[in-house]
N, C-alpha and C positions, 0 to 999 in steps of 0.2 A: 573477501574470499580467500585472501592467503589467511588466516589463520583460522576458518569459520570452513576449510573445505570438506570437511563431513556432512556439514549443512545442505553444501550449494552441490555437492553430489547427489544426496536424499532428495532435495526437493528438483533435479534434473531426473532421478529414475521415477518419482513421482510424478511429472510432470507438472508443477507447481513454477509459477514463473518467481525469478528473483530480483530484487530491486538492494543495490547498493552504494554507499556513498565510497566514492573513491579516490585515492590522488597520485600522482603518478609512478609510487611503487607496487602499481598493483596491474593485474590482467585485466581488462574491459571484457576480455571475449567469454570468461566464466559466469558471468553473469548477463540477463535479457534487458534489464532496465537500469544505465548509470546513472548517479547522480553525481556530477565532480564536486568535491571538496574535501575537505581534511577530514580525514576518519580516524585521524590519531587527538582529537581535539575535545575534552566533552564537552566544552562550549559553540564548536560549528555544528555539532552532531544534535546539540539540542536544537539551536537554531530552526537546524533545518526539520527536526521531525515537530518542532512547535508549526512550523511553514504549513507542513503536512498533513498535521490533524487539524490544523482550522480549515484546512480545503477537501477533508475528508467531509466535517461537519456541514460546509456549506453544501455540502453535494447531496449529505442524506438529508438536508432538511427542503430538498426540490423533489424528494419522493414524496408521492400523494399519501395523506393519511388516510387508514380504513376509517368509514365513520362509525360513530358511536353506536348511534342504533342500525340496523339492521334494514332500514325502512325504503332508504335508496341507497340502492348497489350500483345504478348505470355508472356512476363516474371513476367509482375506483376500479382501478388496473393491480392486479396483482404484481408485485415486484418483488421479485427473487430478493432473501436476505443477502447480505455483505459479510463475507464471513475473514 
C-alpha cells in the first residue's frame, strides 16, 4: 500500500475490498485483508500466491457443474461467477 496508493485509494472509492501481503514497514489499517510477510521478496510473494491459487482452485472445483444436456435442472444451483 505504500507505494501502490493510487490503487488501494481507487479500489476504497470503489468500494472493492483489498487484500495484501505485508511486513512491518507498512500500514495494516489501508488495507481490509492482511496477509504478513515479506513483500520485498519475489520468492515469499510467489510462495504465497502459489498457496492462494491452489485454494482458489480447490474452492471452484466444489461449485456444482451445469449439466450437459438440459434434461435435469432440479440439482443445479445457479452460482454467481468469481470475478
Amino acid at each position: 500500500p505504500n507505494k501502490e496508493h493510487n490503487c488501494v485509494k481507487e479500489c476504497r472509492t470503489l468500494g472493492i475490498k483489498t487484500v495484501a501481503i505485508l511486513d512491518t514497514d507498512c500500514d495494516p489499517d489501508l488495507v481490509d485483508l492482511v496477509v504478513p510477510g515479506n513483500d520485498d521478496s519475489i520468492r515469499s510473494i510467489r510462495l504465497l500466491l502459489n498457496y492462494l491459487g491452489d485454494a482458489v482452485a480447490a474452492g471452484r472445483a466444489t461449485i456444482p457443474q451445469k449439466p450437459k444436456d438440459d434434461a435435469d435442472m432440479s440439482e443445479y444451483k445457479a452460482v454467481p461467477s468469481i470475478r
